[in-house]
C-alpha positions as CSV (number, residue, x, y, z in Angstrom):
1,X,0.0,0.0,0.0
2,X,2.8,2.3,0.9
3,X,4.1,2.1,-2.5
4,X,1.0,2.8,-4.1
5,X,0.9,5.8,-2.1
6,X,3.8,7.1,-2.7
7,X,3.5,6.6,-6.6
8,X,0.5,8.6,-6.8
9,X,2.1,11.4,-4.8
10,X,5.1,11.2,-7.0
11,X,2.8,11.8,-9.8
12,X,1.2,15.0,-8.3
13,X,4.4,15.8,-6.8
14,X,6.2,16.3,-9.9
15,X,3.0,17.4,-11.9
16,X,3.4,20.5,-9.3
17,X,6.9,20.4,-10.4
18,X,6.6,20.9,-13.9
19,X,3.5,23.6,-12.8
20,X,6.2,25.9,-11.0
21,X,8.6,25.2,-13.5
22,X,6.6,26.4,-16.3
23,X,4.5,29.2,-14.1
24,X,8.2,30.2,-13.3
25,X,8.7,31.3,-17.0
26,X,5.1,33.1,-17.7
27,X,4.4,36.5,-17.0
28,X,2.3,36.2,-13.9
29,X,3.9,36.5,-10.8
30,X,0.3,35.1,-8.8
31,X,0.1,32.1,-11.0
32,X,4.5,31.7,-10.3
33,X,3.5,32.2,-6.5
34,X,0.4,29.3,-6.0
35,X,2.1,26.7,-8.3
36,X,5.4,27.4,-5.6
37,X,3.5,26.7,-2.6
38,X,1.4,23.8,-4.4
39,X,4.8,22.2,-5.0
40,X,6.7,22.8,-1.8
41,X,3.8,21.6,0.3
42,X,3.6,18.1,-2.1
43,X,7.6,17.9,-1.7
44,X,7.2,18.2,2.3
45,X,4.5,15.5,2.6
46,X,6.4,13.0,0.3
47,X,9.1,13.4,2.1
48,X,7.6,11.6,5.7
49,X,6.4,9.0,3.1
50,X,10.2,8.5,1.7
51,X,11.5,8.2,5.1
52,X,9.2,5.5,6.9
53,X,9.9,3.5,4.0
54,X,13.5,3.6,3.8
55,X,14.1,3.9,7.1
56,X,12.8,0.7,8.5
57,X,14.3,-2.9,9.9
58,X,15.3,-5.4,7.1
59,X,15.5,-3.0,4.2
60,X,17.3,-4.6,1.5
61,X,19.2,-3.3,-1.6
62,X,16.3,-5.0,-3.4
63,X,13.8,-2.9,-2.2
64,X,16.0,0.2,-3.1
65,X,15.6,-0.9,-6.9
66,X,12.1,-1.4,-5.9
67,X,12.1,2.8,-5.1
68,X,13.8,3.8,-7.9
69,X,11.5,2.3,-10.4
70,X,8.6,3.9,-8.3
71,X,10.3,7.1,-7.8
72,X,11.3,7.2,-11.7
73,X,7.5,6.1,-13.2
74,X,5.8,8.7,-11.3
75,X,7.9,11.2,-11.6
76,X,8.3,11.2,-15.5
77,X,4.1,10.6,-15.4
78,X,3.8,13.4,-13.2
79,X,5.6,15.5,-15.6
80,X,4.7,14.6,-19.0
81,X,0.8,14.9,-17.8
82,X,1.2,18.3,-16.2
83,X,2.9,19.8,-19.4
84,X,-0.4,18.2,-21.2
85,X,-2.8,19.6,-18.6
86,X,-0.7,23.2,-19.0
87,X,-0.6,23.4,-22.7
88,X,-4.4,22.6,-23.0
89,X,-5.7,24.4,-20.4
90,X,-3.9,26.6,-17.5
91,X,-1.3,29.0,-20.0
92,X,-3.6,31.7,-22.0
93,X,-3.2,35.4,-21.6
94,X,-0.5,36.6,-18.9
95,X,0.3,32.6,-17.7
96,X,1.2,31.5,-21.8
97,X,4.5,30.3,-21.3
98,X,6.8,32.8,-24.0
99,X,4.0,34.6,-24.8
């Protein structure tokens, strides 16, 4: 379960990311300023997840490979769909990124 978790907040984790990221380069200081928090806040959480699962009795180099195929698949779907989900819909007018 702890895995499953932690895959789906690696997804919005990195979807808020990719938001900052690409708010970072509009031309809307507000939008730059609730995609920071949005992220931070998703980092912090994670992070309590990351730690009661690596820091625990028995943990095996196994289960690190285990992570790091979690950690990379939900990542790189957290980013790909939020650079969908901006494109479509959250950059027009002042928040269009180079525009």
């Amino acid at each position: 379960m702890s895995l499953v978790l932690w895959f789906l907040l690696l997804v919005v984790q990195n979807a808020a990311f990719t938001w900052v990221s690409r708010a970072r380069n509009s031309g809307s200081y507000g939008y730059h300023a609730i995609a920071a928090v949005f992220s931070n806040g998703i980092w912090f959480v994670s992070q309590f997840l990351l730690i009661g699962m690596v820091v625990r009795p028995g943990m095996q180099l196994s289960d690190a490979y285990h992570l790091g195929a979690v950690y990379i698949a939900g990542t790189v779907t957290g980013s790909v769909l939020m650079h969908w989900v901006s494109v479509r819909w959250l950059e027009q007018g002042k928040r269009k990124v180079g525009g």
